[in-house]
SERO-4910 file (N, C-alpha, C, O; in steps of 0.05 Angstrom, whole numbers):
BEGIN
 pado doro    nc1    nc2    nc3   cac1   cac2   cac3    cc1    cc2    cc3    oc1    oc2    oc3
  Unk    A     17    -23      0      0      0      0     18     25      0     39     25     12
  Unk    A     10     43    -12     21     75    -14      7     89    -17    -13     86    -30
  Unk    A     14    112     -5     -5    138      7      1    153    -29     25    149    -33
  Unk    A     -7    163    -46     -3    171    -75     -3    197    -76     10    212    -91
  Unk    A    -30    207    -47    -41    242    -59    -49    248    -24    -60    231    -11
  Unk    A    -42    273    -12    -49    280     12    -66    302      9    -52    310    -10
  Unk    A    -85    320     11    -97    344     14   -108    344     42   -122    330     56
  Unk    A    -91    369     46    -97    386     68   -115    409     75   -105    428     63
  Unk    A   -134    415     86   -146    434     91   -147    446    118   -162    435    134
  Unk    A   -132    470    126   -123    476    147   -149    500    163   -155    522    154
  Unk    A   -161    486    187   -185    505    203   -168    522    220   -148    514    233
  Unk    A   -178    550    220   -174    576    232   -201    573    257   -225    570    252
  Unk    A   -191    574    277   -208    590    294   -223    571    319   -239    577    337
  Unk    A   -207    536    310   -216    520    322   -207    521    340   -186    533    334
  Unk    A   -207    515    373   -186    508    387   -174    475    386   -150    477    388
  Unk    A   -178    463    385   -175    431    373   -171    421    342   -153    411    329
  Unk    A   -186    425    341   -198    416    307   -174    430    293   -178    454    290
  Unk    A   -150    420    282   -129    447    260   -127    438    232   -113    449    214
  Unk    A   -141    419    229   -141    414    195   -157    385    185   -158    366    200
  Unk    A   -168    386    164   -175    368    153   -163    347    134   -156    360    114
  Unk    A   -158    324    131   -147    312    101   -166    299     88   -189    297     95
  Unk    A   -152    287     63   -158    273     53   -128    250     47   -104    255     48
  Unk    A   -140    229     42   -113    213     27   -121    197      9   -142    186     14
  Unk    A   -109    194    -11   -105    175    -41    -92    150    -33    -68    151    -28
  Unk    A   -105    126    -31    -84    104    -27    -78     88    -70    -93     81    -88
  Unk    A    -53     90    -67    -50     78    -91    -65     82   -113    -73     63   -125
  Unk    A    -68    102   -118    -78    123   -136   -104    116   -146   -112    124   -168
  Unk    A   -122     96   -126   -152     77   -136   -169     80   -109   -191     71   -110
  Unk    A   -161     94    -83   -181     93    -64   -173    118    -46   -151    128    -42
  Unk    A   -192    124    -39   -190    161    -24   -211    163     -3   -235    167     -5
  Unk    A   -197    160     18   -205    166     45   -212    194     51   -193    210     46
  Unk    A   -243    211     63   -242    237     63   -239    236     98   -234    219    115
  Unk    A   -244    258     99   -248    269    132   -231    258    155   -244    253    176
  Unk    A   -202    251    155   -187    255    175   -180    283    182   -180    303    167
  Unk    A   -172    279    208   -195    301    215   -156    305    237   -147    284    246
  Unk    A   -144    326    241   -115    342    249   -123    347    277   -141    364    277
  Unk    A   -117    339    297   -133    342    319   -105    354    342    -84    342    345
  Unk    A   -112    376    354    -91    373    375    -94    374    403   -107    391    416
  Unk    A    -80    350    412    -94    338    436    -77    349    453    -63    369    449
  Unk    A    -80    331    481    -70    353    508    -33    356    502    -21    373    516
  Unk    A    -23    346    490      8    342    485     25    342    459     49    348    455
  Unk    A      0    331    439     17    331    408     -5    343    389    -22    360    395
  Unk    A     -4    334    370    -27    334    349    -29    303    333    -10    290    326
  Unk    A    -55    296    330    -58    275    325    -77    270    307    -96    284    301
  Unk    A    -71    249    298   -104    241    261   -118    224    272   -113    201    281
  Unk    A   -143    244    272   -163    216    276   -177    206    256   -183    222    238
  Unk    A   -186    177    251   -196    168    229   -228    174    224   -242    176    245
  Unk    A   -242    178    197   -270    195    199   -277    172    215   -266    150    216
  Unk    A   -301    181    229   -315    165    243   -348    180    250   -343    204    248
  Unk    A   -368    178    255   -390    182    260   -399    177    284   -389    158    295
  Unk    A   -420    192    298   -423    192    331   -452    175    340   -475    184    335
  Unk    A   -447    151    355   -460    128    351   -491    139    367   -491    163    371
  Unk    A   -515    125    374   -543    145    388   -529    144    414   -535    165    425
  Unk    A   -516    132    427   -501    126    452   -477    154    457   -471    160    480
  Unk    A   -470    163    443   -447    185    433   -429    182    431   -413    200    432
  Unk    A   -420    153    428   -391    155    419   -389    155    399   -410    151    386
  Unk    A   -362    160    385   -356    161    356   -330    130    342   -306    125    344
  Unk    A   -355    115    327   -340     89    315   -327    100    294   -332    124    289
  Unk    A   -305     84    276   -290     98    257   -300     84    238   -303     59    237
  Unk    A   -305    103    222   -312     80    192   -299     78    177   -305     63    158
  Unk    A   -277     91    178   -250     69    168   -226     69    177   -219     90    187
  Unk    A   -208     50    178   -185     55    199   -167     40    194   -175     17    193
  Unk    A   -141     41    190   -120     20    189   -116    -11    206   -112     -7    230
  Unk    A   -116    -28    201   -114    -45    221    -87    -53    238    -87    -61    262
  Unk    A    -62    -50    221    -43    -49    230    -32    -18    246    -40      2    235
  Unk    A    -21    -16    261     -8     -2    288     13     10    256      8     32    246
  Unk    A     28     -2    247     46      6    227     34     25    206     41     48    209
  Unk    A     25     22    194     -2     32    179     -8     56    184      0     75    171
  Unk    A    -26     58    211    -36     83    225    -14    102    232    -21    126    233
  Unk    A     12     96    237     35    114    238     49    118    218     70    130    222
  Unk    A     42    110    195     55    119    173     37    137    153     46    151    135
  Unk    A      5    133    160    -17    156    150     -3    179    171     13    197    165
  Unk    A    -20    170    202     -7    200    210     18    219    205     16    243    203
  Unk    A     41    205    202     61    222    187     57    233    171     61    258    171
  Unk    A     48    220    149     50    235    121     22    251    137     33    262    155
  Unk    A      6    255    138    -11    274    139     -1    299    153      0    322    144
  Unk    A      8    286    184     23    316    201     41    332    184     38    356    187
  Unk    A     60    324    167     76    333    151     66    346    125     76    366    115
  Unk    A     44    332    114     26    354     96     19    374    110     20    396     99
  Unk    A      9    372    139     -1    403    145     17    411    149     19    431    136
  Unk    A     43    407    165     57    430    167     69    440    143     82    461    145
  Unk    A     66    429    119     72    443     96     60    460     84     70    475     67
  Unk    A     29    459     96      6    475     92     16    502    106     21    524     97
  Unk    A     17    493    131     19    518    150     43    535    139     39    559    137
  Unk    A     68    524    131     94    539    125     80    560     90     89    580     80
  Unk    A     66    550     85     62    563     59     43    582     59     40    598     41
  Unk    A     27    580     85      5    607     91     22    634    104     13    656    106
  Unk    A     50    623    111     67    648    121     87    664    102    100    682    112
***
């Protein structure tokens, strides 16, 4: 698997919420709404997910491997901060 295409969309004004993606896996499938999140210590990707009648939020789609999920979040953190360096 390979990440092919990243889009970033960077939110103003959130306190949490600092950007949106998208990703292209292997230039045939495209994941929307990971969602740039910054939590009490880093910033982190969460996978789209929807908020169950109970209120939690299941993911409706998600890497299964631990390897996987740290190699999306990279490339995504690193798209936004490429985002961010180019709004300055």
């Amino acid at each position: 698997m390979k990440i092919t295409d990243i889009r970033v969309r960077t939110v103003q004004g959130d306190e949490k919420l600092k950007g949106v993606a998208s990703i292209t896996i292997d230039d045939c499938f495209v994941v929307h709404d990971l969602r740039i999140i910054q939590g009490n210590e880093q910033l982190f990707v969460a996978m789209p997910s929807r908020r169950t009648k109970d209120g939690e939020f299941k993911d409706i789609a998600h890497p299964i491997r631990p390897e996987v999920r740290n190699e999306i979040s990279s490339l995504v953190l690193n798209a936004y901060n490429e985002e961010l360096a180019k709004a300055l």
